[in-house]
KELOTI-694874 format. One record per atom (N, C-alpha, C): residue in three letters; atom name; x, y, z. Coordinates in pm, whole numbers, plus 50000, padded with zeros to 5 digits. Atoms other than C-alpha are relative to their C-alpha. Layout:
KELOTI-694874
(site "ALA", "CA", (X, Y, Z))
...
END
This chain:
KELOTI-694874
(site "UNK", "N", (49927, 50046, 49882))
(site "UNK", "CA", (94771, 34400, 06123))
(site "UNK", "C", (50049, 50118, 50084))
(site "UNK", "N", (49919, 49896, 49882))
(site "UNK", "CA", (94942, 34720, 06250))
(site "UNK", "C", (49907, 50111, 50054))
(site "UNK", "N", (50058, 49920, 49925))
(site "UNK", "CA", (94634, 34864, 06356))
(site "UNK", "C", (49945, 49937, 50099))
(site "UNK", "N", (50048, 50019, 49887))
(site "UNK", "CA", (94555, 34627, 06570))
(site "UNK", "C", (50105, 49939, 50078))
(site "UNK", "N", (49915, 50074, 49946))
(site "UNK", "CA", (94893, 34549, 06691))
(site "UNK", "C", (49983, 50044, 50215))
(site "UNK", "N", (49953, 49958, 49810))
(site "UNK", "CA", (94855, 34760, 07083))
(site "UNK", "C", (49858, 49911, 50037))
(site "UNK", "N", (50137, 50103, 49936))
(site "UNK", "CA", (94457, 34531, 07098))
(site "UNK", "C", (50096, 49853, 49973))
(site "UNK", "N", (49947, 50107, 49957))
(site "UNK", "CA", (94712, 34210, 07073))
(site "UNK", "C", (50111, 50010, 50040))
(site "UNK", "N", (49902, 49963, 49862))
(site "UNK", "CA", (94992, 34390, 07289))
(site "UNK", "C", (49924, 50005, 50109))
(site "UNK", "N", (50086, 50029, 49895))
(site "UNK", "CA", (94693, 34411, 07546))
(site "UNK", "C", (49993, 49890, 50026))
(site "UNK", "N", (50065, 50106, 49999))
(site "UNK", "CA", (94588, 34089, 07499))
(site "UNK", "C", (50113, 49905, 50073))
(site "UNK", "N", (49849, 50077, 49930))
(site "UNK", "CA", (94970, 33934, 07568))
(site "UNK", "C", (50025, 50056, 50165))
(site "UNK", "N", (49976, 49943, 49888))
(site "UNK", "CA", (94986, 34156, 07863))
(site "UNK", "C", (49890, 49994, 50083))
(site "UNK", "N", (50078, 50101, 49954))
(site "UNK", "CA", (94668, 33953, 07997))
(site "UNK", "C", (50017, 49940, 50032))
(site "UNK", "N", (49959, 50144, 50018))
(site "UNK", "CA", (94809, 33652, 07930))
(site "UNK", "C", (50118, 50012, 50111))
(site "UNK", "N", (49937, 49965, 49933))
(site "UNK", "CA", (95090, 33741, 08090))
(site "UNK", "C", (50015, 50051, 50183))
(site "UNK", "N", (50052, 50019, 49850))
(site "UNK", "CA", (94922, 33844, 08396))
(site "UNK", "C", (49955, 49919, 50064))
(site "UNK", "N", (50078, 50124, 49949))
(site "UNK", "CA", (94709, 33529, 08414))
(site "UNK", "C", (50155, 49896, 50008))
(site "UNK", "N", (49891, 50095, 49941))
(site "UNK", "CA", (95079, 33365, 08405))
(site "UNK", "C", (50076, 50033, 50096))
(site "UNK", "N", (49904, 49965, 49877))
(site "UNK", "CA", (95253, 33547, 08686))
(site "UNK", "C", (49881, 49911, 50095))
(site "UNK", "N", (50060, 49995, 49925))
(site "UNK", "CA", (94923, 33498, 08915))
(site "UNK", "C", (49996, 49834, 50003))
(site "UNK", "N", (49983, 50128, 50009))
(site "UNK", "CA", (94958, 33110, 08804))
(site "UNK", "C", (50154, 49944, 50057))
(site "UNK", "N", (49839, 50010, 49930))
(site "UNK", "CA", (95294, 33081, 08885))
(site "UNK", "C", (50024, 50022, 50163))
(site "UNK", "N", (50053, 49982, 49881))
(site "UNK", "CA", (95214, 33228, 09220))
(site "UNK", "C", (49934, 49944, 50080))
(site "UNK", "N", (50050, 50110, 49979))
(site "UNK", "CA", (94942, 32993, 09269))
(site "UNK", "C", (50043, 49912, 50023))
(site "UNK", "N", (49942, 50183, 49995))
(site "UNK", "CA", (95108, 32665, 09203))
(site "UNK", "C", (50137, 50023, 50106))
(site "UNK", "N", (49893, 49983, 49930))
(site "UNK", "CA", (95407, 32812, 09414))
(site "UNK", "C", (49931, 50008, 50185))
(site "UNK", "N", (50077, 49972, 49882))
(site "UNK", "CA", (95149, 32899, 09706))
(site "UNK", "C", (49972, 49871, 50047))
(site "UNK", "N", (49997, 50137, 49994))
(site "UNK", "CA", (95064, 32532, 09686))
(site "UNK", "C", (50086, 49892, 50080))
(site "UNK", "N", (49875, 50097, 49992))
(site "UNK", "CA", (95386, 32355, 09651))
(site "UNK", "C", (50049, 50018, 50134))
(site "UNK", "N", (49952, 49934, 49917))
(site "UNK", "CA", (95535, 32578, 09932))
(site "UNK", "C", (49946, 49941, 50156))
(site "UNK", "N", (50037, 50001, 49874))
(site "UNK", "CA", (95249, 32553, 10151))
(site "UNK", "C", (49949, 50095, 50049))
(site "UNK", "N", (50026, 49889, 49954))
(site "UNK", "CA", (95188, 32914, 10188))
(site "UNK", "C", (49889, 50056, 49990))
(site "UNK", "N", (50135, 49988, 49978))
(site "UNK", "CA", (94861, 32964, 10313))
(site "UNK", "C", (49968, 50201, 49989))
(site "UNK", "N", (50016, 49848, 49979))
(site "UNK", "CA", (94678, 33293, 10247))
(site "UNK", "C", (49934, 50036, 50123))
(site "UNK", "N", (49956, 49890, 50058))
(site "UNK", "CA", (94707, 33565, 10337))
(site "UNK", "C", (50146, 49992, 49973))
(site "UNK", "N", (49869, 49961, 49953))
(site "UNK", "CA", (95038, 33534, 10406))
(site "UNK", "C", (50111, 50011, 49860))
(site "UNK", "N", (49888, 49964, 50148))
(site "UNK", "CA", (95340, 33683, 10124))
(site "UNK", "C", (50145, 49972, 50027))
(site "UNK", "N", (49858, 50052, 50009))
(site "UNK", "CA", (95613, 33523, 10264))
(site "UNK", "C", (49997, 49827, 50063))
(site "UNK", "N", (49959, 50137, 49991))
(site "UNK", "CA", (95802, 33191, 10339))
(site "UNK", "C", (50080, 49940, 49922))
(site "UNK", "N", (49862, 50012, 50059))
(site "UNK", "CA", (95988, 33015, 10111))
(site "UNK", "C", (50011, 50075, 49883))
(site "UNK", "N", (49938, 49889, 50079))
(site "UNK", "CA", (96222, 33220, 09878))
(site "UNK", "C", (49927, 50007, 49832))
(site "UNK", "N", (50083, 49966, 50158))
(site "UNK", "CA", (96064, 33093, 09545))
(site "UNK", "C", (49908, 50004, 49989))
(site "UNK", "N", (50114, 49886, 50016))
(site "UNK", "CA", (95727, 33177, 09644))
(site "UNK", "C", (49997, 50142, 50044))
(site "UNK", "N", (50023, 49853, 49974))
(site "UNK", "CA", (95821, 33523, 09746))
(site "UNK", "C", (50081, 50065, 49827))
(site "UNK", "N", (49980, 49931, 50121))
(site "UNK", "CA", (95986, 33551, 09414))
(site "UNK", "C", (49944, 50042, 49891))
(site "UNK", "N", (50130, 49961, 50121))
(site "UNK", "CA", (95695, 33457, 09208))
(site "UNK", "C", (49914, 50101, 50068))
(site "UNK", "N", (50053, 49906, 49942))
(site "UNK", "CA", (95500, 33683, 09428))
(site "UNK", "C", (50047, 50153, 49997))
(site "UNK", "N", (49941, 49863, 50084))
(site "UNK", "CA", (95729, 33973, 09327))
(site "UNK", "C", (50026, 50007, 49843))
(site "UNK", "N", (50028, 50061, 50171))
(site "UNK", "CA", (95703, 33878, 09015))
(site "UNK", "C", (49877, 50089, 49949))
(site "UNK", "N", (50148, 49949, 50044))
(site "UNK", "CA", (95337, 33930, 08988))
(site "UNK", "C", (49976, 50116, 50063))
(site "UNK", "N", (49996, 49886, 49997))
(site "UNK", "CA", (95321, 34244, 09173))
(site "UNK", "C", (50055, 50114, 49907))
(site "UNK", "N", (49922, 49913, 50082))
(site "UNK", "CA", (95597, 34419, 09012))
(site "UNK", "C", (49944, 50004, 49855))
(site "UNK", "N", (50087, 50016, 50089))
(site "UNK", "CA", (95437, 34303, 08697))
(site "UNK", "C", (49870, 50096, 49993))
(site "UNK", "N", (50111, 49957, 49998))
(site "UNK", "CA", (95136, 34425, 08774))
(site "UNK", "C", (50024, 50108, 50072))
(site "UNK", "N", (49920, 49829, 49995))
(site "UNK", "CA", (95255, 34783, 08919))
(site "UNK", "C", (50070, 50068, 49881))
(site "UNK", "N", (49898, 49981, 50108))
(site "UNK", "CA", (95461, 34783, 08592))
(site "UNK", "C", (49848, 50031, 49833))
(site "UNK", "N", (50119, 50000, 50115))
(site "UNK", "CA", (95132, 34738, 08368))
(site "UNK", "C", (49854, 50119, 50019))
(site "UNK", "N", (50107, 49918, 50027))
(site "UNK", "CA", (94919, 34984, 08527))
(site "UNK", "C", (50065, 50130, 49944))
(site "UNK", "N", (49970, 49888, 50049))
(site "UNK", "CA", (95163, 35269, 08438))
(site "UNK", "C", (50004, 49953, 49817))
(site "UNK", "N", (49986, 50051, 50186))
(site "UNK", "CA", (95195, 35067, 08047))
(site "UNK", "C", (49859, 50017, 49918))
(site "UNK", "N", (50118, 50003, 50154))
(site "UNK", "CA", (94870, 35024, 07890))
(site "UNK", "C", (49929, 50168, 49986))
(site "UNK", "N", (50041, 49850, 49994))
(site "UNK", "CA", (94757, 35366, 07967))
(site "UNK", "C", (50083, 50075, 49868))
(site "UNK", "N", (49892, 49936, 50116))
(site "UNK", "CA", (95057, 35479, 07772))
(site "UNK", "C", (49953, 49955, 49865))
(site "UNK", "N", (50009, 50103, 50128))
(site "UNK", "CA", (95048, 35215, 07511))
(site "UNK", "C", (49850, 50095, 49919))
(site "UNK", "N", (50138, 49955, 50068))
(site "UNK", "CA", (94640, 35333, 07420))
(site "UNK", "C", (50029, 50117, 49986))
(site "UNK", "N", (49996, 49888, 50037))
(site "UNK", "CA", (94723, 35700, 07442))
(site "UNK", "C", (50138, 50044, 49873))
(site "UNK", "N", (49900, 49988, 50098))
(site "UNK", "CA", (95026, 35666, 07222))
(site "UNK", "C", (49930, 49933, 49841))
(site "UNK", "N", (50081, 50038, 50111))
(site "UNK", "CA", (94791, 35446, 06979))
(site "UNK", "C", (49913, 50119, 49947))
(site "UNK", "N", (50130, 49868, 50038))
(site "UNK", "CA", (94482, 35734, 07001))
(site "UNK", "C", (50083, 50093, 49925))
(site "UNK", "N", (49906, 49863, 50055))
(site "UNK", "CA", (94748, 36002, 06912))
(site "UNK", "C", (50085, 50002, 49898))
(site "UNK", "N", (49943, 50041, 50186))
(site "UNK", "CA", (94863, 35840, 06554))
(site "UNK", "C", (50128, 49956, 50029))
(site "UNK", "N", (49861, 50090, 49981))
(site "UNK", "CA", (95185, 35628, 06690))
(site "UNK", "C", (49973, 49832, 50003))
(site "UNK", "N", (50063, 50104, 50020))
(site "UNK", "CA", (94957, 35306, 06615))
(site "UNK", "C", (50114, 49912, 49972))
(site "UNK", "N", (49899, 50130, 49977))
(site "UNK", "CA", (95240, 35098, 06492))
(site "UNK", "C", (50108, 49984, 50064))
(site "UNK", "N", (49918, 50043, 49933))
(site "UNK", "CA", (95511, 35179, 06695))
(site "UNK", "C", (49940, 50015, 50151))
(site "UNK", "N", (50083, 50040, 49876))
(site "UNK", "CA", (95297, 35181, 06979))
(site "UNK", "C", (50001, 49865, 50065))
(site "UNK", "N", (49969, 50173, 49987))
(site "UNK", "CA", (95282, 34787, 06937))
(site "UNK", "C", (50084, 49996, 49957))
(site "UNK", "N", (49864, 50060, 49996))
(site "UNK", "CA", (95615, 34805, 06879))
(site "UNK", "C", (50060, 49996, 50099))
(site "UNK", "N", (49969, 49962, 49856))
(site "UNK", "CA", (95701, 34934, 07202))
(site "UNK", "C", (49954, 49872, 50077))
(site "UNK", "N", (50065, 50043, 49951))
(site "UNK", "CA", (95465, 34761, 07336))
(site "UNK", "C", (50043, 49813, 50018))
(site "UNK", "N", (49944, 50104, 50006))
(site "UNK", "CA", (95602, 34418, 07222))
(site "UNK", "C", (50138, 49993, 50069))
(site "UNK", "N", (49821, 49974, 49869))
(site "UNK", "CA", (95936, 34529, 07404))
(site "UNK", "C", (49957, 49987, 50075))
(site "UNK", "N", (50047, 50019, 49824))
(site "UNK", "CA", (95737, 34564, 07726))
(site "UNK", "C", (50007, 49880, 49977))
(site "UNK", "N", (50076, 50145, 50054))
(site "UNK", "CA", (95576, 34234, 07627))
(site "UNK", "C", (50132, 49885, 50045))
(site "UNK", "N", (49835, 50104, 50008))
(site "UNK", "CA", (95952, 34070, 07610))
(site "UNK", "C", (50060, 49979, 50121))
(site "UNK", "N", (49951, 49982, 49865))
(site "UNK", "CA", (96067, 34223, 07893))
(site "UNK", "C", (49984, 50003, 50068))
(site "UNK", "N", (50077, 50070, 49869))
(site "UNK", "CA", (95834, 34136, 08165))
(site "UNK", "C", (50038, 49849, 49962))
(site "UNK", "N", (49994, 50168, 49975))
(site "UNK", "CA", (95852, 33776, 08004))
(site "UNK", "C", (50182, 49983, 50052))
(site "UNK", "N", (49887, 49989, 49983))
(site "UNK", "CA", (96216, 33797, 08050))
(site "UNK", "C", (50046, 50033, 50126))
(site "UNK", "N", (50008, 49979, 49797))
(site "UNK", "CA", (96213, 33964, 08415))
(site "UNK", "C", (49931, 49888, 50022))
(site "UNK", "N", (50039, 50093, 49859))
(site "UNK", "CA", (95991, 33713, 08534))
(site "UNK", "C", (50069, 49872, 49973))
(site "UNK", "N", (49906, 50159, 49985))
(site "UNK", "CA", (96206, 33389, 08418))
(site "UNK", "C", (50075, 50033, 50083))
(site "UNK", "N", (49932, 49971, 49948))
(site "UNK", "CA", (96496, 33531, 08512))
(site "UNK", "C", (49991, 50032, 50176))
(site "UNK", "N", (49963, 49997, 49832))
(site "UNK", "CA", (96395, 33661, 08866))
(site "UNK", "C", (49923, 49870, 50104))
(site "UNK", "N", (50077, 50153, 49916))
(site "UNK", "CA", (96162, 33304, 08934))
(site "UNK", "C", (50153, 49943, 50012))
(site "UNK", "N", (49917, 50113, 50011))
(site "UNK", "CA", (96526, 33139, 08857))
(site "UNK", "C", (50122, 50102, 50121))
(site "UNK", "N", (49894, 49887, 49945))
(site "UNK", "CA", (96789, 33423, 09030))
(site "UNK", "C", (49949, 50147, 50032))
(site "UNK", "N", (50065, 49856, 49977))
(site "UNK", "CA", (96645, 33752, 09215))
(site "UNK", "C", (50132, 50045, 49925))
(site "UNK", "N", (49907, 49919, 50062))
(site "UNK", "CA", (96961, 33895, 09084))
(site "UNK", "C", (50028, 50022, 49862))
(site "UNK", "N", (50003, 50043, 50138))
(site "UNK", "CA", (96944, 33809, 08705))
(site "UNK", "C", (49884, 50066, 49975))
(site "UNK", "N", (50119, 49968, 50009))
(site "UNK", "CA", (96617, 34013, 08698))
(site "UNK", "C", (50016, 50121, 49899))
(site "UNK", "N", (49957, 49854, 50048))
(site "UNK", "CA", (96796, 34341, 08567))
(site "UNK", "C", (49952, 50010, 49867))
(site "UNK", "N", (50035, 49980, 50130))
(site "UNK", "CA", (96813, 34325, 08208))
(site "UNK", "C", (49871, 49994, 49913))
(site "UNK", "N", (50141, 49983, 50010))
(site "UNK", "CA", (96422, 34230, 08179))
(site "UNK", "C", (49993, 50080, 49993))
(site "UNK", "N", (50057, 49897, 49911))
(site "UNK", "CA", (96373, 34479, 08384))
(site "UNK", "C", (49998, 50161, 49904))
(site "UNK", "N", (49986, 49862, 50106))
(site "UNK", "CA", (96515, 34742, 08169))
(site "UNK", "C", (49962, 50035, 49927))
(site "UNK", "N", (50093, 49976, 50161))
(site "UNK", "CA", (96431, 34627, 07809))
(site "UNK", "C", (49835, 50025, 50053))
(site "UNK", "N", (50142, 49954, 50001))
(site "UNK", "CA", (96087, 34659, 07926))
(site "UNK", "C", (49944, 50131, 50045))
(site "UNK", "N", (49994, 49848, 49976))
(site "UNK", "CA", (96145, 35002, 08077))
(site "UNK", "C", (50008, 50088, 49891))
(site "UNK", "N", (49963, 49997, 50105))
(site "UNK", "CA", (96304, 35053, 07791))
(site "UNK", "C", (49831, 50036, 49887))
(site "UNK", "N", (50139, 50004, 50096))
(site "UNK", "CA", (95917, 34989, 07573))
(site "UNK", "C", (49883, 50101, 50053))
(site "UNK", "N", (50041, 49914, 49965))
(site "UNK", "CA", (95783, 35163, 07824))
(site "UNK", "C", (49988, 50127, 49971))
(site "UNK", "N", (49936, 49882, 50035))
(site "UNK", "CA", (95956, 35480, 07800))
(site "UNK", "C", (49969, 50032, 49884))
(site "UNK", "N", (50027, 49978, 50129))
(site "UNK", "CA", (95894, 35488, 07441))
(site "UNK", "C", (49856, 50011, 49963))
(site "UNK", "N", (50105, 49958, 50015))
(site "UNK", "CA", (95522, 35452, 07505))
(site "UNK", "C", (49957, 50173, 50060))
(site "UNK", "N", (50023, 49914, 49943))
(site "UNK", "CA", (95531, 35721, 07735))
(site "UNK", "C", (50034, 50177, 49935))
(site "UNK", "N", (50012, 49923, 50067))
(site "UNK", "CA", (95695, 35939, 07498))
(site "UNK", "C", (49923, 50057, 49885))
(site "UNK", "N", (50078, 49993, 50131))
(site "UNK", "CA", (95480, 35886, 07209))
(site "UNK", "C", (49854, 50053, 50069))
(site "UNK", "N", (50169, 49956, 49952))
(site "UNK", "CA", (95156, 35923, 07418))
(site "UNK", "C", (50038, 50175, 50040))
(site "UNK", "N", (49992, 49841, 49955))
(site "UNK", "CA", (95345, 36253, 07556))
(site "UNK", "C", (50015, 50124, 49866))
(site "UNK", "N", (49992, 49895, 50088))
(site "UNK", "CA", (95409, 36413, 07220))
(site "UNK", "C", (49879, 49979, 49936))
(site "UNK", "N", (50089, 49976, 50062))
(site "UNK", "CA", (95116, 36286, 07086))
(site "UNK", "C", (49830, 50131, 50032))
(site "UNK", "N", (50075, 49915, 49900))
(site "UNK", "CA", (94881, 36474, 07343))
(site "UNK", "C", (50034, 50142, 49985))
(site "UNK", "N", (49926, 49901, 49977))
(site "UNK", "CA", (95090, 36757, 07346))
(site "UNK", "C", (49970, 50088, 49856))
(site "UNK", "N", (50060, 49961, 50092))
(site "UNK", "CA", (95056, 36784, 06970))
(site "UNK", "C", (49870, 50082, 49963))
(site "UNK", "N", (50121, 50000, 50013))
(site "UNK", "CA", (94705, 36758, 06973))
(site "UNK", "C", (49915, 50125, 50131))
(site "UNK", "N", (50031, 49861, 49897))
(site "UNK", "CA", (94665, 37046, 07286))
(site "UNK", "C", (50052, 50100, 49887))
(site "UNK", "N", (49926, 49815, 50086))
(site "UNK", "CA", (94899, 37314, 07039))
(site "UNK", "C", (49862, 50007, 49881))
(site "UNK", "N", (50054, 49952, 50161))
(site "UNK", "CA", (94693, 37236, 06743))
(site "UNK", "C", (49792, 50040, 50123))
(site "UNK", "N", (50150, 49929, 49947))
(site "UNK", "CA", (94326, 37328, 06978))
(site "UNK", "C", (49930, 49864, 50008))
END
């Protein structure tokens, strides 16, 4: 299991994308809000920041996440990684229901982040001293 925990931290953070961009959808709908257009009413511009931010938030993550896996931090890699995981699901309830209630997501998943970013940075770093 814990070697393939960051290939089903990917996999959630798929899923996860196919549910912001759904959420977005059915809000584009309901609303009315014809494309192109990214605004109109407030709770389709929320799911719509939703799924951006999300997805701005995931291209700096998996990068991390895999280079923190390659570089022998395999299980807390998907441990981290399951923090992101939490804390996007957590930002996006919270800011579909209250833009202001978005914070604490926002963080813990910074939060998983950060921890990938360190592990991929010492792991690299390692692996440059030793040749």
């Amino acid at each position: 299991m814990t070697q393939n925990l960051p290939a089903l931290v990917t996999l959630l953070t798929v899923l996860l994308q196919f549910g912001t961009m759904w959420v977005v959808g059915h809000a584009r709908g309901k609303y009315r809000i014809q494309a192109p257009a990214i605004s109109g009413h407030p709770v389709f511009e929320r799911a719509y920041r939703v799924q951006m931010n999300t997805l701005e938030n995931t291209v700096m993550f998996l990068p991390t996440l895999w280079l923190a896996a390659h570089y022998g931090y395999v299980f807390w890699a998907g441990v981290a990684g399951l923090v992101w995981v939490l804390g996007r699901v957590w930002y996006a309830i919270a800011y579909l229901g209250d833009a202001g209630k978005r914070g604490g997501g926002y963080m813990v998943g910074m939060v998983g982040w950060a921890a990938t970013l360190v592990m991929a940075a010492l792991g690299l770093g390692r692996a440059l001293l030793a040749g």
